[in-house]
C-alpha positions as protocol buffer text, in pm:
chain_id: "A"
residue {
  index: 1
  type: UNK
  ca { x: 16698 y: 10584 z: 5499 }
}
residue {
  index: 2
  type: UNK
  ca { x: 16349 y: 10461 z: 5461 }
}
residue {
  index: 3
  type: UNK
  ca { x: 16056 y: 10524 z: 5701 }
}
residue {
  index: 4
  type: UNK
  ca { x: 16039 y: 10207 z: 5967 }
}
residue {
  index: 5
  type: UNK
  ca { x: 15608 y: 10176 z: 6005 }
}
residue {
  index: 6
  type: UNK
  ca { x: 15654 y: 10029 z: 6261 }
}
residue {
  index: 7
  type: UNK
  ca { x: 15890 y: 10279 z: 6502 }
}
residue {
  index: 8
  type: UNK
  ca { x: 15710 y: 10616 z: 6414 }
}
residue {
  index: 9
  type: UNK
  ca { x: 15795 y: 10905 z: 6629 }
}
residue {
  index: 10
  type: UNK
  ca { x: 15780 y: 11271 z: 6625 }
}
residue {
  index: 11
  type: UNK
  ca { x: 16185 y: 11346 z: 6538 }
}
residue {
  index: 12
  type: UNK
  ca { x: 16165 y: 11089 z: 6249 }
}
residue {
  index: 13
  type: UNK
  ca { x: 15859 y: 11306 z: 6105 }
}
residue {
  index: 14
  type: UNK
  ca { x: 15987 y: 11587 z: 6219 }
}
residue {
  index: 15
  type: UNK
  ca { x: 16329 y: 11485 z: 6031 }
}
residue {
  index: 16
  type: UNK
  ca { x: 16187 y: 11369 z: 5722 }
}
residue {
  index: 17
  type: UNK
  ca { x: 15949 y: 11684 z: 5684 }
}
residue {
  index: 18
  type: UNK
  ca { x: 16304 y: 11891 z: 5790 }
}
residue {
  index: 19
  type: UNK
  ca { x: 16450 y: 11766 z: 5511 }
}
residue {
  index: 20
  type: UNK
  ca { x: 16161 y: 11845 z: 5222 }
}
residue {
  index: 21
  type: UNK
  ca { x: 16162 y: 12194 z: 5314 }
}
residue {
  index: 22
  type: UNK
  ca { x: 16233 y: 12490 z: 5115 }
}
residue {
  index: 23
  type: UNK
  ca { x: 16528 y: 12666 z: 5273 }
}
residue {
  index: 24
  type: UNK
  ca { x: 16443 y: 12888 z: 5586 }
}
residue {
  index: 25
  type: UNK
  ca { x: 16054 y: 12783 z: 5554 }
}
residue {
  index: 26
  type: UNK
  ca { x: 15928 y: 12594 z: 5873 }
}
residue {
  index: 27
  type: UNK
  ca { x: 15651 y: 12343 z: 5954 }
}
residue {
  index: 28
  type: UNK
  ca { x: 15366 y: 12379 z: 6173 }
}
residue {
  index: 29
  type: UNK
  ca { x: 15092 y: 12076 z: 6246 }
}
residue {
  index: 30
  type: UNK
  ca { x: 15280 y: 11768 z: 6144 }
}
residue {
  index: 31
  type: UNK
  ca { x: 15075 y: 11459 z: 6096 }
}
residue {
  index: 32
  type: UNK
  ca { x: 15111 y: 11116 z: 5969 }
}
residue {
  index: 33
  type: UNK
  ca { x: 14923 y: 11048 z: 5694 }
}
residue {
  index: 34
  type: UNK
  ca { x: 14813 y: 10789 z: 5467 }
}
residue {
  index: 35
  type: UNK
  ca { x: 14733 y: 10803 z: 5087 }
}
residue {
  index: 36
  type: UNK
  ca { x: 14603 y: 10570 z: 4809 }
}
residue {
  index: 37
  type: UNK
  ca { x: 14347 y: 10309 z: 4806 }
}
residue {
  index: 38
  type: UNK
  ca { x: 14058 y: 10431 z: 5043 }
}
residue {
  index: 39
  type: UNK
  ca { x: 14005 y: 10062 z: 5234 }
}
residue {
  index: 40
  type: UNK
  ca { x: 14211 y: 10109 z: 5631 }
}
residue {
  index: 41
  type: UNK
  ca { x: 14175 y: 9713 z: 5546 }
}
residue {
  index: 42
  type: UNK
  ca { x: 14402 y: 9697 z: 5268 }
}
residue {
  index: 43
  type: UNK
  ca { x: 14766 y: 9576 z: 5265 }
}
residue {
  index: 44
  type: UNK
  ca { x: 14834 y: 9656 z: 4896 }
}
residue {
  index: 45
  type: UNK
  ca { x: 15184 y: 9736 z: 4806 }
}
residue {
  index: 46
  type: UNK
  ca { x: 15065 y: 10016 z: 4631 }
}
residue {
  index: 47
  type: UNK
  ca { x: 14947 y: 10210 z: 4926 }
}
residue {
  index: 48
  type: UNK
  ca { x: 15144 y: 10495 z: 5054 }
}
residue {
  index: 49
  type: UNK
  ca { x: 15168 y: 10655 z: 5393 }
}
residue {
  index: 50
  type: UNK
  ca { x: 15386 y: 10977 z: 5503 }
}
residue {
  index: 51
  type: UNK
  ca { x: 15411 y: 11281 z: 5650 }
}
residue {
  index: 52
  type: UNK
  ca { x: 15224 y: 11621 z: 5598 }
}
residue {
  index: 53
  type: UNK
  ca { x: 15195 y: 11978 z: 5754 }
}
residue {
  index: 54
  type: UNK
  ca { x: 15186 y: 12317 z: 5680 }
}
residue {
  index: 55
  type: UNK
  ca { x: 15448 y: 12584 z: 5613 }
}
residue {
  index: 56
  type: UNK
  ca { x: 15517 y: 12944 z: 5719 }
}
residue {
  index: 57
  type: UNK
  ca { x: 15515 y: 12999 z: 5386 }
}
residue {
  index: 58
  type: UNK
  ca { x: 15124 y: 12875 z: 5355 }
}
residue {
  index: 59
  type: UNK
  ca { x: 15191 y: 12580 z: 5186 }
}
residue {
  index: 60
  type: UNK
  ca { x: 15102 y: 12192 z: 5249 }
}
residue {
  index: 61
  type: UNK
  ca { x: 15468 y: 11988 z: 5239 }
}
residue {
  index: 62
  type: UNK
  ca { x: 15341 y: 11657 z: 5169 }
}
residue {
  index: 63
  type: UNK
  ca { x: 15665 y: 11379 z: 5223 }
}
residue {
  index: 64
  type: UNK
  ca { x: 15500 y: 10965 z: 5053 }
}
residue {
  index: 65
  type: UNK
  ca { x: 15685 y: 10664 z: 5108 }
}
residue {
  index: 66
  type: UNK
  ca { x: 15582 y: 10304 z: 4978 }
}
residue {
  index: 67
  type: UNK
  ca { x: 15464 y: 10024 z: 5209 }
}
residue {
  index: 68
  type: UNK
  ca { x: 15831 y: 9940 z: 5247 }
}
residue {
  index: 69
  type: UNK
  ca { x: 15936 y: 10220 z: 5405 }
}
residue {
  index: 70
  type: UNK
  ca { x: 16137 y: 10379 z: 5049 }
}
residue {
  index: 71
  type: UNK
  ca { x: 16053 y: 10723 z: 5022 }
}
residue {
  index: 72
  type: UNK
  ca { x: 15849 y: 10803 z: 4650 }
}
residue {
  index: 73
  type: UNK
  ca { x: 15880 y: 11247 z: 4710 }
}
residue {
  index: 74
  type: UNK
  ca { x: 15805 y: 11509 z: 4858 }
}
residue {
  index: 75
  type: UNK
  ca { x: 15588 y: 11806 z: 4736 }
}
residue {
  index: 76
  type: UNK
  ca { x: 15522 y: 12151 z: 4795 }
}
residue {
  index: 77
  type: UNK
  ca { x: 15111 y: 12285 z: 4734 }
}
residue {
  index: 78
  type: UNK
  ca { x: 15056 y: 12656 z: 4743 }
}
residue {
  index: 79
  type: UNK
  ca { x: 14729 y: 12702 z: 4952 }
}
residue {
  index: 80
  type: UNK
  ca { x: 14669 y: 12974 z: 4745 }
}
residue {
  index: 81
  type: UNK
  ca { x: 14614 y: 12763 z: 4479 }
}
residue {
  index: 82
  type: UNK
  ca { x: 14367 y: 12547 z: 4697 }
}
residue {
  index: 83
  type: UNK
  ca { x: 14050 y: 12560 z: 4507 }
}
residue {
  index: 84
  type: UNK
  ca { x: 13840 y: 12315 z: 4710 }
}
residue {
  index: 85
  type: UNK
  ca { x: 13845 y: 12128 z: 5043 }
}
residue {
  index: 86
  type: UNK
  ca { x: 13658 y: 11847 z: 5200 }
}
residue {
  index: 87
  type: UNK
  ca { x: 13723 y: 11732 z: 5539 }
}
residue {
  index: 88
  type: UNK
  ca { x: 13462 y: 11411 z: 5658 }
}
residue {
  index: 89
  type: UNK
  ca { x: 13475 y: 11168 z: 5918 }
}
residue {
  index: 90
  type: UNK
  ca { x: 13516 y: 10807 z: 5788 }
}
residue {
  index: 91
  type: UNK
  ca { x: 13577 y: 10443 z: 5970 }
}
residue {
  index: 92
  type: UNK
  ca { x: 13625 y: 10499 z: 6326 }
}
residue {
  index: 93
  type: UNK
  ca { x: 13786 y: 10848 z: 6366 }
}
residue {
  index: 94
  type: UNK
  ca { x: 13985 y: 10820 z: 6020 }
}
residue {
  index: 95
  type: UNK
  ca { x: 13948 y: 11201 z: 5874 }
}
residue {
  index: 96
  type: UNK
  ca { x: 13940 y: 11224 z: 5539 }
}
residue {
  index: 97
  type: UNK
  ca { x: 14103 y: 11506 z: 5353 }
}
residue {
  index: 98
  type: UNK
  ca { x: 14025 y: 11597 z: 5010 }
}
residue {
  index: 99
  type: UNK
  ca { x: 14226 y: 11821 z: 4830 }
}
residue {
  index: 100
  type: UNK
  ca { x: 14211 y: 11995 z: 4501 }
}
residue {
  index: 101
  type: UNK
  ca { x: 14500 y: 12255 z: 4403 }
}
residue {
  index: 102
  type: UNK
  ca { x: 14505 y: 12396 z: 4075 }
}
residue {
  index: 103
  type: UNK
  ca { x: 14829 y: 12282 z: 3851 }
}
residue {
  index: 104
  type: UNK
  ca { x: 14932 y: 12433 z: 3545 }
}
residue {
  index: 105
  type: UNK
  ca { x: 14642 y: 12441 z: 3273 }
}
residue {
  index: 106
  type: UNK
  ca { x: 14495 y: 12188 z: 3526 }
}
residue {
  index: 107
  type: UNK
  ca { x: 14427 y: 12103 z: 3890 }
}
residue {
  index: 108
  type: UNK
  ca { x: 14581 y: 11785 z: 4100 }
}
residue {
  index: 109
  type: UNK
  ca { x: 14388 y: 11636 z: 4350 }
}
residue {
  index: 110
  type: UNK
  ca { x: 14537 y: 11491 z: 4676 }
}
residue {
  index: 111
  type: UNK
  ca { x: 14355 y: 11233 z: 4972 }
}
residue {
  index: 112
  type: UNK
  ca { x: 14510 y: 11233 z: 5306 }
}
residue {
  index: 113
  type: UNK
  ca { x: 14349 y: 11020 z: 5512 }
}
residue {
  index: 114
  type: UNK
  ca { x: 14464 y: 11092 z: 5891 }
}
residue {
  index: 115
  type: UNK
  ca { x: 14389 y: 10909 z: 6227 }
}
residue {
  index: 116
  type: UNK
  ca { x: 14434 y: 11121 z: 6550 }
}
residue {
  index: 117
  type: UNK
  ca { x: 14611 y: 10827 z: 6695 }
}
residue {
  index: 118
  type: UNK
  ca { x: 14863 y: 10647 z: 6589 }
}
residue {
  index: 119
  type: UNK
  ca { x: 14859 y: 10310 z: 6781 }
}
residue {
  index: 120
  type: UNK
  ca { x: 15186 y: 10125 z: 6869 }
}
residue {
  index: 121
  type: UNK
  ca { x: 15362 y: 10466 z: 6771 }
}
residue {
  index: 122
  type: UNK
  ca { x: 15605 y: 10720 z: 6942 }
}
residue {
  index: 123
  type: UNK
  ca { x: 15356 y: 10983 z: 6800 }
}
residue {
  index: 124
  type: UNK
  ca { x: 15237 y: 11269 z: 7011 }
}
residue {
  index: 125
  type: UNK
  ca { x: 14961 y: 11569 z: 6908 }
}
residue {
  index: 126
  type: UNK
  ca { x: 14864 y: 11391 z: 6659 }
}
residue {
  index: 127
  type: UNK
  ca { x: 14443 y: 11478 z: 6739 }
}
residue {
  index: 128
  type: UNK
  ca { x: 14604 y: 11855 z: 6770 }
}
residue {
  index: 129
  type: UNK
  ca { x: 14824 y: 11838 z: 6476 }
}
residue {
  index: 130
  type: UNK
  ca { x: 14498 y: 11715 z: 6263 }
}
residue {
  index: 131
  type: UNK
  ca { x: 14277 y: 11995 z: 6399 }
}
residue {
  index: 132
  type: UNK
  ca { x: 14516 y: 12266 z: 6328 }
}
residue {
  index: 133
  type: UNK
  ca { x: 14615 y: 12106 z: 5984 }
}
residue {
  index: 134
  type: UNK
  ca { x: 14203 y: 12126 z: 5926 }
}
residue {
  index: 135
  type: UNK
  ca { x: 14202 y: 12499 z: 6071 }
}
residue {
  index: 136
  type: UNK
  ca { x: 14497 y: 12566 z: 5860 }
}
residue {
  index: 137
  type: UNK
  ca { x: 14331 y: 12437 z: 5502 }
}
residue {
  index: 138
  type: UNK
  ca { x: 13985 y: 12555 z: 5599 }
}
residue {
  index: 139
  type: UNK
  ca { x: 14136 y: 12922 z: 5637 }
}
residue {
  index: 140
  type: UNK
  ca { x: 14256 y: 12908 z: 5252 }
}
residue {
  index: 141
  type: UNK
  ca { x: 13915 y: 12738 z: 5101 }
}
């Protein structure tokens, strides 16, 4: 079942993220995301949106799905392997989160670009979700 962008609520995040987690881990700050290209303007195919949030287990759970709504994967960061965080204000009230873990012999870097409201949605805490989320990250950088 793909994610419908246009009928977003809290159970289907809270369903998809459900599903991505480790077993007995749970999820704290859940918060629709989107990833890719930097432009809010652009309608590329190629963009991704999702779902992310932290774990008991002090991790980031990270859930991408294409523009159509098929889900790409889900991943698991350590936030002890956070090495640096930036968190800036962009277009409007679009927060930008920049990410970089380090990976094997190397580090990954990951851009969540979050909006604390989520118009023609059935989202709800989504400003509080983003401001623990930040809390959350800022408490490992």
């Amino acid at each position: 079942m793909g994610m419908n962008l246009f009928h977003l609520t809290n159970e289907a995040m809270e369903q998809a993220l459900a599903k991505a987690m480790m077993p007995g881990d749970r999820f704290s700050c859940p918060v629709y995301v989107s990833f890719g290209r930097p432009s809010v303007f652009s309608s590329s195919l190629s963009n991704q949106y999702g779902y992310a949030a932290v774990t008991e287990s002090n991790c980031l759970v990270v859930v991408r799905y294409n523009m159509l709504g098929m889900k790409l994967s889900s991943q698991y960061y350590a936030l002890q392997d956070l090495q640096s965080l930036s968190v800036g204000r962009g277009i409007g009230s679009l927060t930008s989160i920049k990410l970089t873990f380090a990976a094997g012999t190397g580090t990954e870097q990951l851009h969540l670009r979050v909006s604390p409201k989520v118009y023609m949605s059935g989202l709800t805490g989504q400003a509080q979700n983003l401001e623990g989320l930040i809390d959350a990250l800022e408490r490992w950088k």
